[in-house]
C-alpha positions in Angstrom: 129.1 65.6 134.5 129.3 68.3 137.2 129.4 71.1 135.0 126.4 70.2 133.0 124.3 69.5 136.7 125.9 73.4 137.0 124.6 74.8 134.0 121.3 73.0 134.7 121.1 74.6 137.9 122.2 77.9 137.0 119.6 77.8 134.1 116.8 76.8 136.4 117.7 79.5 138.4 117.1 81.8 135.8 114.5 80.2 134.3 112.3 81.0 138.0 113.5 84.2 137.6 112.1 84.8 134.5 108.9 82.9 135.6 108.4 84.6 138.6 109.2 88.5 137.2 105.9 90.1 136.0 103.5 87.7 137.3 100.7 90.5 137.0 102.3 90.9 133.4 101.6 87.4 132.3 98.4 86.6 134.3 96.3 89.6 133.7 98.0 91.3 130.1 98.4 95.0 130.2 94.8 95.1 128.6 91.0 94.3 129.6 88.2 93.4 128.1 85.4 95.9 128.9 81.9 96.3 128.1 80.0 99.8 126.8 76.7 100.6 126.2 74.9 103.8 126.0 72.5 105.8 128.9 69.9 105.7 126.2 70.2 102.1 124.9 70.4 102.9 121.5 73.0 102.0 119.3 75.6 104.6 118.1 79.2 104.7 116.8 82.0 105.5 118.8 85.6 106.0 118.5 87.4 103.9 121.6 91.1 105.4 121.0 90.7 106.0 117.3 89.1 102.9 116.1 85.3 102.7 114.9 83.6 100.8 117.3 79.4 99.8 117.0 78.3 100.2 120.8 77.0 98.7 123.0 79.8 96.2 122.7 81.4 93.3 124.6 85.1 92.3 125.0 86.4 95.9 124.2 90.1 95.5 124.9 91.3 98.4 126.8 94.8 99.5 128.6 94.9 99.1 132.4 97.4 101.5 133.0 96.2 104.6 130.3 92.4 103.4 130.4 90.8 104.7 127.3 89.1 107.9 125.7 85.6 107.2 123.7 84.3 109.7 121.5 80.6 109.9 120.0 80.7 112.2 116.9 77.8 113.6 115.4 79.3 113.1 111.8 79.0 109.3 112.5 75.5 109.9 114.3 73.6 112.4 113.1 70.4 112.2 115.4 73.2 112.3 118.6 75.1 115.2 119.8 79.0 114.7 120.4 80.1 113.3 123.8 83.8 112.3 125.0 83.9 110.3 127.9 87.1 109.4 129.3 88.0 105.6 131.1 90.3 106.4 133.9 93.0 103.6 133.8 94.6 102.5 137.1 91.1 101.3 138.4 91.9 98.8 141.7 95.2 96.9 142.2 94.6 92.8 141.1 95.2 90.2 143.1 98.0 88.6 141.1 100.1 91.9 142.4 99.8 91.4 145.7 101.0 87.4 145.2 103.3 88.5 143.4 104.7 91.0 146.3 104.2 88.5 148.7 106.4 85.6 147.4 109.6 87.6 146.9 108.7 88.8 143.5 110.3 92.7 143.7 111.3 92.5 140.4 107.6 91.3 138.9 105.8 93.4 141.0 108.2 96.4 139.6 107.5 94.9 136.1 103.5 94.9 136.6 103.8 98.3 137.6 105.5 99.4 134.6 103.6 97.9 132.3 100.2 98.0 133.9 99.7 94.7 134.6 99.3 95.1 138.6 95.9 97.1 137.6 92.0 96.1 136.7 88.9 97.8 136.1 86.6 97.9 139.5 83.6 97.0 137.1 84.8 96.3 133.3 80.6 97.4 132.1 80.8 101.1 131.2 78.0 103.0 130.1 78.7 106.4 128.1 76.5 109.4 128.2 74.4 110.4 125.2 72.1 113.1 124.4 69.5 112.4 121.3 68.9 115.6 119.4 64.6 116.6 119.3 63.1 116.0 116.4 65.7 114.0 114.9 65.2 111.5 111.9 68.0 110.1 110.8 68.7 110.2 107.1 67.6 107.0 105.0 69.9 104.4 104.6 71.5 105.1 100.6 69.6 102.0 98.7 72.7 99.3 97.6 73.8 99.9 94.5 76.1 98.0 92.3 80.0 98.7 92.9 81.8 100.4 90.0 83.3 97.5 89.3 80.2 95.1 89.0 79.0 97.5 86.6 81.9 97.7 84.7 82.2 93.7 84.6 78.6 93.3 83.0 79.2 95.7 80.3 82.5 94.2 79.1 80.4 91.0 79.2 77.9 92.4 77.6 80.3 94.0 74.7 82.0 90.9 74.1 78.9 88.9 73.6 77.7 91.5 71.0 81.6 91.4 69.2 80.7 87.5 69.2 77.2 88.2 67.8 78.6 90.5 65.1 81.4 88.0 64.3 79.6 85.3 63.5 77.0 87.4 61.9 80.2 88.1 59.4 81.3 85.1 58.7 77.5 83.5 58.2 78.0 86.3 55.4 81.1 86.2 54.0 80.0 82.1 53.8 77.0 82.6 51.7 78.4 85.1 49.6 80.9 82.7 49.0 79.0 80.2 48.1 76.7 82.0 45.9 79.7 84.0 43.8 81.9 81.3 43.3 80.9 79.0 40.0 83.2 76.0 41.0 81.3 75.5 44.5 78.0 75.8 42.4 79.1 73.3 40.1 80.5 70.7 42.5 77.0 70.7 44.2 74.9 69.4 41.1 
């Protein structure tokens, strides 16, 4: 009985350990969710790391160590000019770091600062800089048209309700010529 109150107790131990290391980590995540907009108000496209984003947006999850880089290409808006605009990561320390420091936690506070954890954004509402070309219109919108496939789907439709058509069409035939070339049928009716 005394080993297992040992292994309980060592466990525990290292079960607080584990608990306590990267408190930052575990409270805050290593990303935020930011807000963007545009100096203009408009809406636009934008590439946050890579990824296709509609702004303004809300609940843009971004790195707190690396921050993140938002592009605004002209091939995606036409009537804009192309702007990068960088979010420096690293912003303020968060509270949860400095608890973290506080109670004896050297190894969560080293873990926070690793993985980015110990930081946050001083205000998470970012507004990126556009510039509207003169005399812009943007092109029309391309009407909806069906896909390739939806096309393709009514005209095998369409084909196999004229194969059906002509079917029956030749067996309606082949049944009166039948019936008026063959004596026996003829006879068997009178």
């Amino acid at each position: 009985m005394l080993k297992n109150i040992q292994l309980w107790g060592g466990g525990g131990l290292a079960l607080s350990l584990l608990l306590i290391t990267g408190c930052g980590t575990v409270t805050n995540g290593t990303k935020q969710k930011i807000s963007i907009s545009t100096s203009t108000g408009q809406q636009v496209i934008a590439r946050v790391d890579g990824k296709k984003v509609t702004i303004p947006a809300k609940d843009i999850a971004v790195s707190r160590k690396k921050g993140a880089d938002i592009r605004v290409l002209e091939e995606d808006n036409p009537c804009f000019e192309t702007t990068n605009y960088s979010i420096s990561g690293k912003g303020k320390v968060s509270g949860v770091f400095w608890i973290n420091i506080f109670s004896g936690g050297f190894f969560g506070s080293t873990t926070d600062a690793i993985s980015g954890g110990m930081w946050q954004f001083n205000d998470p509402n970012f507004v990126v800089p556009v510039t509207k070309k003169p005399n812009c219109t943007p092109p029309a919108k391309p009407k909806v048209t069906e896909s390739k496939e939806s096309t393709e789907s009514k005209q095998n439709k369409k084909a196999k309700e004229e194969n059906k058509q002509e079917t029956k069409q030749k067996d309606d035939k082949a049944q009166d010529k039948a019936k008026t070339t063959d004596p026996k049928k003829q006879k068997s009716k009178k």
